[in-house]
C-alpha positions, 0 to 999 in steps of 0.5 A: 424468500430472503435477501441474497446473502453476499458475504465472501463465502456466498460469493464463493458458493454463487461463483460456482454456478455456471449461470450465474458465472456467465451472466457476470460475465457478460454483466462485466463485459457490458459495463467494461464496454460502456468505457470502450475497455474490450473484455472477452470471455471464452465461454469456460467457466472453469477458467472464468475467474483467472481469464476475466481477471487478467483482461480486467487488471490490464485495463484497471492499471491502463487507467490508473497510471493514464485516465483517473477521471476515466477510471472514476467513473468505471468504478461509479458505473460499477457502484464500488465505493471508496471505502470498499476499496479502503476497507479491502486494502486495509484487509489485504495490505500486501495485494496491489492496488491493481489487483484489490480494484479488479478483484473489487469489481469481480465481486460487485459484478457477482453481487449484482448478478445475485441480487437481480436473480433474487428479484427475478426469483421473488416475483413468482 
């Protein structure tokens, strides 16, 4: 068995199954509730992205302009780095920084979920 591989592509293929979609979900959900930061999820995983998305945006922008420290420490507990965020903004110039950290974060979340399901999967 190999590595997950996590290029955007793979992340794009993994966002389709419906497993993998709500255990990132519910891995958001937690880390986000960690910080007291509610996110909820409806269950539909054909709208996961835009509705998680949305909640998620609201509370990055709530941080950045209210709590930095706050904010920090979500993004360490989450394990994205600063030159993620810098590479990423580098790539995608016109997308805000609001939207460049939350889509950052869905991605990691997703990454996480692949990684703990290849270490499942591996054991047998």
């Amino acid at each position: 068995m190999s590595f997950p591989s996590l290029t955007d592509n793979d992340l794009k293929k993994a966002a389709s199954r419906e497993d993998l979609i709500r255990e990132t979900a519910l891995q958001i959900i937690k880390d986000f509730g960690e910080f007291n930061l509610e996110i909820v999820f409806s269950g539909d995983v054909h709208d996961f992205y835009g509705e998680l998305f949305g909640q998620m945006r609201q509370h990055v922008e709530a941080l950045l302009g209210e709590n930095g420290e706050k904010f920090f420490n979500l993004l360490y507990r989450i394990d994205v780095s600063p030159e993620e965020i810098s590479s990423y903004q580098r790539q995608f110039p016109e997308i805000s920084l609001p939207d460049v950290l939350t889509e950052l974060i869905i991605h990691r979340e997703l990454k996480k979920i692949l990684i703990r399901e290849y270490f499942r999967s591996s054991k047998h």
